[in-house]
TILOZA-889402 format. One record per residue: residue number from 1; x, y, z of N, C-alpha, C in turn. Coordinates in steps of 0.02 Angstrom, whole numbers. Layout:
<rs>
(r NUM; (X; Y; Z); (X; Y; Z); (X; Y; Z))
...
</rs>
This chain:
<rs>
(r 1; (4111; 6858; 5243); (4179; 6868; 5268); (4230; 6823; 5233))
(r 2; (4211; 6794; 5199); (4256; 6731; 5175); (4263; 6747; 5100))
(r 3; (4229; 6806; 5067); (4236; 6803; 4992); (4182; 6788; 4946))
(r 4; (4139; 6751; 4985); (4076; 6700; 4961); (4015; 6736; 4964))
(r 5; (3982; 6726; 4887); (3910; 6755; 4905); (3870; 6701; 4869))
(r 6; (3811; 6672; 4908); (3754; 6603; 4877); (3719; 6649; 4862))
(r 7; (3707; 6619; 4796); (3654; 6655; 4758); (3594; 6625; 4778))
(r 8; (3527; 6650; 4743); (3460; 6635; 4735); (3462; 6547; 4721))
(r 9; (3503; 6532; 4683); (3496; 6452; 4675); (3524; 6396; 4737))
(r 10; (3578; 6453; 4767); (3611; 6407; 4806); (3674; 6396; 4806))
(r 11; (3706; 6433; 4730); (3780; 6420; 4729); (3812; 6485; 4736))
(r 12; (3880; 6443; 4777); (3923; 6487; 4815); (3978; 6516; 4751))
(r 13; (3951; 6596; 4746); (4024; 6602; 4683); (4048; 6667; 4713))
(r 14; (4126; 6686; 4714); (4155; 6743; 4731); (4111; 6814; 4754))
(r 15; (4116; 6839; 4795); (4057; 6906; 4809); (4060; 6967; 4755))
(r 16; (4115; 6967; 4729); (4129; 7005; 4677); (4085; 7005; 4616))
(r 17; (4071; 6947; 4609); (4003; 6949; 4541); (3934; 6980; 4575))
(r 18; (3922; 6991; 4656); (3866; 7007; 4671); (3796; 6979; 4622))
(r 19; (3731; 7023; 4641); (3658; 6994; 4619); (3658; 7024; 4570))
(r 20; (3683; 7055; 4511); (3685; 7057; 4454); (3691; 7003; 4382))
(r 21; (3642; 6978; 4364); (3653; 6937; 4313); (3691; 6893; 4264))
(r 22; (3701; 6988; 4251); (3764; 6989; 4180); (3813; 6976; 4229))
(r 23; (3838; 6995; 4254); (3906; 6987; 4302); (3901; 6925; 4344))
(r 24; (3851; 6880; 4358); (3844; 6827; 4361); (3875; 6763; 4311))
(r 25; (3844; 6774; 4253); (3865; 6731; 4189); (3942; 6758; 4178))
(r 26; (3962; 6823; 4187); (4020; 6814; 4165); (4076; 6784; 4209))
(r 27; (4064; 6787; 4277); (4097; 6742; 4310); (4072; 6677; 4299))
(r 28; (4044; 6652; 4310); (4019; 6585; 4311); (4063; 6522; 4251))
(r 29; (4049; 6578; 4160); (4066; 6572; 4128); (4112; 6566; 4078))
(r 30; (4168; 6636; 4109); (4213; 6677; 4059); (4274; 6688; 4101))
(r 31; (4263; 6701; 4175); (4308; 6738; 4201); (4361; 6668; 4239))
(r 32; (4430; 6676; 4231); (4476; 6615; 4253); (4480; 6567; 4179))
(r 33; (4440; 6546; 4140); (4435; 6513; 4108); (4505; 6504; 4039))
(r 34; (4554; 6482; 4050); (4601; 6484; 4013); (4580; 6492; 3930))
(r 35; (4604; 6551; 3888); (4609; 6569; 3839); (4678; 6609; 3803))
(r 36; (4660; 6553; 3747); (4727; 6569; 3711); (4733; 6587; 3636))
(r 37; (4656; 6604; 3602); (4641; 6664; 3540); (4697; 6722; 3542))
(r 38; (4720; 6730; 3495); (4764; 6803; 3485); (4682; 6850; 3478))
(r 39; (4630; 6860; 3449); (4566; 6917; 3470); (4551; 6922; 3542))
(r 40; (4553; 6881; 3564); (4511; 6866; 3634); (4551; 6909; 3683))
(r 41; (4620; 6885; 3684); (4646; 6892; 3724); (4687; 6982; 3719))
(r 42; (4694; 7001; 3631); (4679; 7058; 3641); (4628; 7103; 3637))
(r 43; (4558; 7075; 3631); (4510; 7124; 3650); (4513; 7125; 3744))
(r 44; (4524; 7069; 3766); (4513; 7061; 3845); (4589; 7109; 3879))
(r 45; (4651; 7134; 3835); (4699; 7173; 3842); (4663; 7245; 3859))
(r 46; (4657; 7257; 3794); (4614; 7319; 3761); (4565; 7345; 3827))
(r 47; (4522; 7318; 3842); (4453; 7332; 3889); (4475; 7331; 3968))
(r 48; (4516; 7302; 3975); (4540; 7289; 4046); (4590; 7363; 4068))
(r 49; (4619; 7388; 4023); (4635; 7454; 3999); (4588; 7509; 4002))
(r 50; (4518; 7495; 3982); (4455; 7555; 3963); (4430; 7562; 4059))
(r 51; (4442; 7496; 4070); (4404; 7473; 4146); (4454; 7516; 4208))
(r 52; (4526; 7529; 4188); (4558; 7559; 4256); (4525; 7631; 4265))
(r 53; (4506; 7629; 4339); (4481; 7676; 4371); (4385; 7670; 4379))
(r 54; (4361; 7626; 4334); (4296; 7600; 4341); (4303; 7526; 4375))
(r 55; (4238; 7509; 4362); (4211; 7455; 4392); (4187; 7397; 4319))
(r 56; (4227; 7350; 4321); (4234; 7301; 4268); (4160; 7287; 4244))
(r 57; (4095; 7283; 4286); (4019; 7276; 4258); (4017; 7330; 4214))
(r 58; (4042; 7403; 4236); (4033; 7468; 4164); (4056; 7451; 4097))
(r 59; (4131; 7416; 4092); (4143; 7398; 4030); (4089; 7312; 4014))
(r 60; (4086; 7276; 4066); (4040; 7217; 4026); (4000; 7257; 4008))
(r 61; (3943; 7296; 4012); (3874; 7327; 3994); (3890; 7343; 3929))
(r 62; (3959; 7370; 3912); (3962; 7421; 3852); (4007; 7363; 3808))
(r 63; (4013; 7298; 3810); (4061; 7271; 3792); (4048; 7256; 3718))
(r 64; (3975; 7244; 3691); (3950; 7228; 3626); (3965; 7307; 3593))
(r 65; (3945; 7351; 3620); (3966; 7412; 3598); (4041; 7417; 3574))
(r 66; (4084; 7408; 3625); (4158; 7424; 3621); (4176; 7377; 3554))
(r 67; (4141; 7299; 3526); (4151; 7252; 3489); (4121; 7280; 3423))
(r 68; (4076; 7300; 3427); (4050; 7340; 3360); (4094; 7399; 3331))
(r 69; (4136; 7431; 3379); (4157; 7506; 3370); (4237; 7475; 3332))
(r 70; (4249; 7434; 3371); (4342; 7419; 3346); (4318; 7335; 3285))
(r 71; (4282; 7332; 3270); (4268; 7288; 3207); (4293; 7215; 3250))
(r 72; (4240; 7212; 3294); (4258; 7135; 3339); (4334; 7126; 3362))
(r 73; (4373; 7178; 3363); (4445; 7179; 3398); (4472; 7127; 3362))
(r 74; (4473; 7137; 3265); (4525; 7111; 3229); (4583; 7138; 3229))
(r 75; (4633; 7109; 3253); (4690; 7142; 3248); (4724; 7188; 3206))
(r 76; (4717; 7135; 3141); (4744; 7178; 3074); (4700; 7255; 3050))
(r 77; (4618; 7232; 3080); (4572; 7291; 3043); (4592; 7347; 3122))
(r 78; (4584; 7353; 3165); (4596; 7387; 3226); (4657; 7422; 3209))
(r 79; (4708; 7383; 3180); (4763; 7424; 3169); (4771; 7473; 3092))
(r 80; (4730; 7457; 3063); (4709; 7504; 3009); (4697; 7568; 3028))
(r 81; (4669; 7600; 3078); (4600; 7648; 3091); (4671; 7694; 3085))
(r 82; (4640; 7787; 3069); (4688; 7811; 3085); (4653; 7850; 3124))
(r 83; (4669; 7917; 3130); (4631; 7967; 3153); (4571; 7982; 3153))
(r 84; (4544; 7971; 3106); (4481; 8001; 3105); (4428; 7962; 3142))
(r 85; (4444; 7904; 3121); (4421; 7828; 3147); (4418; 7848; 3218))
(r 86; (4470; 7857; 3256); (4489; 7871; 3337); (4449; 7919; 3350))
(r 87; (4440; 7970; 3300); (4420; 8047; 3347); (4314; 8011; 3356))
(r 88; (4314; 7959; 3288); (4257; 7951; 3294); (4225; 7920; 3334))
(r 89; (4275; 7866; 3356); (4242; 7806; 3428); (4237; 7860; 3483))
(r 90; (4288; 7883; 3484); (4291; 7926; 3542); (4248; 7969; 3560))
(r 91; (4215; 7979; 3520); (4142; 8025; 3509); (4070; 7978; 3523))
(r 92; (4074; 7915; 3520); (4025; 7888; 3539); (3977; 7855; 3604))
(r 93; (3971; 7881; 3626); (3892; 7887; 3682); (3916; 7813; 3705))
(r 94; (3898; 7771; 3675); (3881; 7718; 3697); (3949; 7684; 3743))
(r 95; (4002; 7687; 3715); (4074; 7670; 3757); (4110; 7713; 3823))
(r 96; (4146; 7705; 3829); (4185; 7767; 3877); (4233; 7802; 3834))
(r 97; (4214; 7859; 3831); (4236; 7907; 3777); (4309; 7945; 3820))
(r 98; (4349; 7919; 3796); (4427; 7932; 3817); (4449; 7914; 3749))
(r 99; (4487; 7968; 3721); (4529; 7950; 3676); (4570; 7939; 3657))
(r 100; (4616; 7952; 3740); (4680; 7906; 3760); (4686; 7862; 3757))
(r 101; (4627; 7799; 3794); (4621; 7735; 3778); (4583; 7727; 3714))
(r 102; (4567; 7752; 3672); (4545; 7723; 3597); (4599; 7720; 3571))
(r 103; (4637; 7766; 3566); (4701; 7785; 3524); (4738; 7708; 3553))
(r 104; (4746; 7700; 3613); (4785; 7645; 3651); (4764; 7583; 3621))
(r 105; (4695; 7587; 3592); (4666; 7511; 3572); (4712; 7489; 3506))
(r 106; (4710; 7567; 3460); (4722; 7574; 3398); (4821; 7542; 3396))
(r 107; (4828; 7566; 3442); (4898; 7563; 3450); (4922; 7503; 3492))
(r 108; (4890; 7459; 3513); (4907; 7412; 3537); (4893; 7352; 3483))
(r 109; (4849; 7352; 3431); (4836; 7318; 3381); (4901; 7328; 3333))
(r 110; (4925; 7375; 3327); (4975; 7397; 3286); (5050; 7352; 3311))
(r 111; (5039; 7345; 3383); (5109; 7346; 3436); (5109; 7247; 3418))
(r 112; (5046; 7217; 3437); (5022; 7137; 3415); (5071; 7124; 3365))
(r 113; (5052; 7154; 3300); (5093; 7136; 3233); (5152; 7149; 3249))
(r 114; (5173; 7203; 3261); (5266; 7201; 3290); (5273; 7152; 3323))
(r 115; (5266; 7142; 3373); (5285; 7092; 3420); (5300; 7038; 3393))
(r 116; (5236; 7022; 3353); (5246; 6928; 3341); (5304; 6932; 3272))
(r 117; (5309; 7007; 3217); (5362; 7006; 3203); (5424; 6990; 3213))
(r 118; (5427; 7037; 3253); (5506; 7037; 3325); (5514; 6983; 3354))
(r 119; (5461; 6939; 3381); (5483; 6871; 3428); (5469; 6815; 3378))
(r 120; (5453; 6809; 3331); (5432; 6762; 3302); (5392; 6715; 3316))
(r 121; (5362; 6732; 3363); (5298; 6683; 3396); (5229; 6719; 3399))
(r 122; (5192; 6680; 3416); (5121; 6741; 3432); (5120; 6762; 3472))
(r 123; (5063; 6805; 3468); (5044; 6838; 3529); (5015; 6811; 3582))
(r 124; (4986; 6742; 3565); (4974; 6707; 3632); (5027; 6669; 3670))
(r 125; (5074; 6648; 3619); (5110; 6618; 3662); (5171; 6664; 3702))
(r 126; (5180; 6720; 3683); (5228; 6774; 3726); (5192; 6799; 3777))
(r 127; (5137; 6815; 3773); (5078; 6832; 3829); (5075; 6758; 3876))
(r 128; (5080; 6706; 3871); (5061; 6619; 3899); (5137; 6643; 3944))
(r 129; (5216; 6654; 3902); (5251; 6641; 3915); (5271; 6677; 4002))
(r 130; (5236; 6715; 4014); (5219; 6754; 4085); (5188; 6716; 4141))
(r 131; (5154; 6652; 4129); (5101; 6619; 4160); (5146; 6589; 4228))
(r 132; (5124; 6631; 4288); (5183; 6627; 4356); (5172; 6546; 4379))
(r 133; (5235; 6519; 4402); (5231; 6456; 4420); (5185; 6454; 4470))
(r 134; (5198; 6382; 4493); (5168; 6373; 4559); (5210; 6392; 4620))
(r 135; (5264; 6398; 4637); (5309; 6436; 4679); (5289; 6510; 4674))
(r 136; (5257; 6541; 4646); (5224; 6599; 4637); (5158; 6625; 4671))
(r 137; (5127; 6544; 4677); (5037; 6558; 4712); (5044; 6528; 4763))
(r 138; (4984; 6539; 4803); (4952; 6535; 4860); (4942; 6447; 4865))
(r 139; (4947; 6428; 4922); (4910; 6344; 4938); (4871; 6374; 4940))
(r 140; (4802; 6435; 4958); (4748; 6442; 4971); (4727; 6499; 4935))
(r 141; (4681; 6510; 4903); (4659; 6579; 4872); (4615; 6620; 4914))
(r 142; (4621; 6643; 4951); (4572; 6665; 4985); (4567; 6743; 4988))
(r 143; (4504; 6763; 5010); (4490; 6843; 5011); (4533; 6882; 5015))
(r 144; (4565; 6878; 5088); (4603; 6912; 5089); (4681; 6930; 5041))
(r 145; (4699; 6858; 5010); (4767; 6837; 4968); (4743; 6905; 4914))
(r 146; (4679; 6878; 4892); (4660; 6899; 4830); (4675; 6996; 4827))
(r 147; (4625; 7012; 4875); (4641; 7064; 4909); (4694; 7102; 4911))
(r 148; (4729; 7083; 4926); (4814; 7090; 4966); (4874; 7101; 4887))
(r 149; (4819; 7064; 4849); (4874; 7061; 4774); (4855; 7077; 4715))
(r 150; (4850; 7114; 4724); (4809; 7160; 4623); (4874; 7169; 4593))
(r 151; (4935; 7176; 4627); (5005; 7169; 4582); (5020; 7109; 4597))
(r 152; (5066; 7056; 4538); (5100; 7018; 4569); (5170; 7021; 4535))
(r 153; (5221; 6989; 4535); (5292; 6986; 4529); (5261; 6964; 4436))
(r 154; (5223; 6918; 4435); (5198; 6901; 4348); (5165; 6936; 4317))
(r 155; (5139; 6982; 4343); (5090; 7041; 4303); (5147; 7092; 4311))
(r 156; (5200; 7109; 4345); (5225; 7158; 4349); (5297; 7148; 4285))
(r 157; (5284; 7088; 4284); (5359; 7078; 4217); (5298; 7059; 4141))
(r 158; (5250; 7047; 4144); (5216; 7053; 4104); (5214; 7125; 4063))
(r 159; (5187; 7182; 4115); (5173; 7242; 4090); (5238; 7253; 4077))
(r 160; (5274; 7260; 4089); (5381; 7271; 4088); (5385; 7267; 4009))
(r 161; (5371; 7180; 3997); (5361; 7157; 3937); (5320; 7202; 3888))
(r 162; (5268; 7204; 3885); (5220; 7257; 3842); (5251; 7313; 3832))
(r 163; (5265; 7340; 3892); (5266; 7435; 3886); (5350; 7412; 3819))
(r 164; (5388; 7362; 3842); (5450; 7367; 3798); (5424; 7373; 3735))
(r 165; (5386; 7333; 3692); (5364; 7317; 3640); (5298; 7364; 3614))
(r 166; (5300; 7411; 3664); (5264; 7472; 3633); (5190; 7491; 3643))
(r 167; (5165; 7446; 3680); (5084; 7440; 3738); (5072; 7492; 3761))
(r 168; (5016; 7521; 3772); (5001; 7563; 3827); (4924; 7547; 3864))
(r 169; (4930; 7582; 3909); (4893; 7577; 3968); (4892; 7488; 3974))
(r 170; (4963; 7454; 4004); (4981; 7406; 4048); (4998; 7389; 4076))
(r 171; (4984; 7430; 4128); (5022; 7436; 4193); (5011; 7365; 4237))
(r 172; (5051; 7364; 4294); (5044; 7294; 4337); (4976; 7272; 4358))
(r 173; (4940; 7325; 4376); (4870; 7301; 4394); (4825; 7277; 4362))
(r 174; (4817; 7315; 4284); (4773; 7312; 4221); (4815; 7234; 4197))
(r 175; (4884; 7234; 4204); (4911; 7153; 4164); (4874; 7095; 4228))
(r 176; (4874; 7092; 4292); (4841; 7050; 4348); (4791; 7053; 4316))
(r 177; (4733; 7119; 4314); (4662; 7097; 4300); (4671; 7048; 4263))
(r 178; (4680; 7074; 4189); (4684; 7019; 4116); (4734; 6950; 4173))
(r 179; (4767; 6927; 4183); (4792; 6879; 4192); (4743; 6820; 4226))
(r 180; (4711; 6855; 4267); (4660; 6836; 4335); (4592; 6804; 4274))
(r 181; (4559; 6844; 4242); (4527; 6858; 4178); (4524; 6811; 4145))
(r 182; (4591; 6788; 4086); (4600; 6737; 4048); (4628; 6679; 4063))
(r 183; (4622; 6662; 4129); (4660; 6590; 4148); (4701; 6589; 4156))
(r 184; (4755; 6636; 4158); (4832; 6633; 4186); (4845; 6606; 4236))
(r 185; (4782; 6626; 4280); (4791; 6609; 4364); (4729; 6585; 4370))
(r 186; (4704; 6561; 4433); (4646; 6552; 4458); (4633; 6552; 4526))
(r 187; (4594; 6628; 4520); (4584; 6656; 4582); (4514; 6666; 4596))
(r 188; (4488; 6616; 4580); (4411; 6592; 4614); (4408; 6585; 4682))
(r 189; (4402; 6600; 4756); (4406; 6599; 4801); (4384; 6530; 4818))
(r 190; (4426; 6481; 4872); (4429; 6438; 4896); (4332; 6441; 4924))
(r 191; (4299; 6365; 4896); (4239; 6350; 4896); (4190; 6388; 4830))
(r 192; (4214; 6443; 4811); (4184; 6461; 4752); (4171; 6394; 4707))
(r 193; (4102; 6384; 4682); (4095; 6337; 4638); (4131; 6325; 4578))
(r 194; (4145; 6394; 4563); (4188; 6401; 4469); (4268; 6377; 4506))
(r 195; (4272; 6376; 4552); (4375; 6362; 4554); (4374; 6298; 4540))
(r 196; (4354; 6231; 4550); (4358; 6158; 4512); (4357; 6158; 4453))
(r 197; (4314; 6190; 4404); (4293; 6176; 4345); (4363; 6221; 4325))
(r 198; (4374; 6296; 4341); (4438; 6307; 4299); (4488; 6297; 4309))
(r 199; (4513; 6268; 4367); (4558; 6205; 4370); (4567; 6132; 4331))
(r 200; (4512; 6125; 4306); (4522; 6067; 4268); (4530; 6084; 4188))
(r 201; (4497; 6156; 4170); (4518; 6201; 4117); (4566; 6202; 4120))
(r 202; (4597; 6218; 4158); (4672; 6241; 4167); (4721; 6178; 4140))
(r 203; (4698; 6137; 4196); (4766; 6087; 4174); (4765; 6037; 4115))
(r 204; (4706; 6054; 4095); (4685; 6012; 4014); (4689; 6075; 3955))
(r 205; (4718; 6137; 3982); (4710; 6187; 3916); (4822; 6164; 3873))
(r 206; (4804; 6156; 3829); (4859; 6152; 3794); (4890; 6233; 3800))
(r 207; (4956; 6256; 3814); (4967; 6322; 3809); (4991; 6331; 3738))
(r 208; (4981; 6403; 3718); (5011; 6412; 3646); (5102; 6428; 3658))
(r 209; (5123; 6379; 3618); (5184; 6383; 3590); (5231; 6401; 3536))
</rs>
């Protein structure tokens, strides 16, 4: 009732990773953890995109797949691909074969280079530049908060931001996931073991400027 599920060892981490492994390590490991790679953060764009309307363990399972198919989500090579490239991922078994969102991958790699054109900064630090104050969060993170907010006022001027600069599939919910995701926020549920450690990530991560 509280958010909390103890695992086999004993530690209390969000119920959301459930007794699944892989989805274990990636919370434990990846998820909250402030990151500020221009790849990272747009392959973690990109996928969080493939994931609306699924369940985020479908895209982890396929995630080495999805990394092999877009050439490790290099920006510059991703934005190369043209058509044929697209019709071909899109054809492959192993990913989620939508070629709305391939095309979207293709075209959001394309949108990266504009951007940091146009703003003259990177892409991490215009993506950082969204990161909602503290007048924004909760004194408490809890189930229900968490619950209650898959949009927030910072994911919703985030996606605003994107769709201007030519993004697709980033809408308010898909920009929260990724935000929630790469350390923007940290919404480890109050007693979850991982909320200390990415809190101290947090306030020791230098932001890109």
């Amino acid at each position: 009732m509280n958010g909390l599920l103890h695992g086999a060892d004993g530690t209390a981490r969000c119920a959301w990773a459930g007794g699944d492994a892989l989805y274990g390590r990636y919370h434990d490991h990846e998820w909250g953890r402030p990151q500020g790679g221009r790849r990272a953060l747009y392959e973690k764009l990109c996928l969080e995109g493939f994931q609306a309307g699924l369940s985020w363990i479908t895209i982890l399972r396929k995630r080495e797949a999805f990394r092999a198919l877009f050439e490790g989500f290099e920006v510059e090579r991703v934005a190369a691909m043209g058509e044929a490239e697209i019709d071909r991922i899109a054809a492959d078994a192993r990913i989620i074969r939508h070629r709305g969102k391939v095309a979207s991958t293709v075209n959001n790699a394309r949108a990266v280079i504009a951007l940091e054109q146009k703003e003259g900064r990177s892409f991490a630090a215009f993506l950082w530049s969204f990161e909602p104050g503290r007048e924004e969060r909760p004194d408490l993170v809890t189930r229900e908060w968490v619950a209650a907010n898959t949009i927030t006022p910072a994911s919703a001027r985030l996606s605003k931001a994107l769709k201007h600069h030519g993004f697709s599939f980033v809408g308010p919910t898909t920009c929260h996931a990724f935000m929630e995701a790469m350390g923007f926020v940290n919404d480890h549920v109050e007693g979850c073991a991982c909320r200390a450690p990415c809190e101290e990530e947090r306030a020791a991560f230098e932001r890109p400027r």
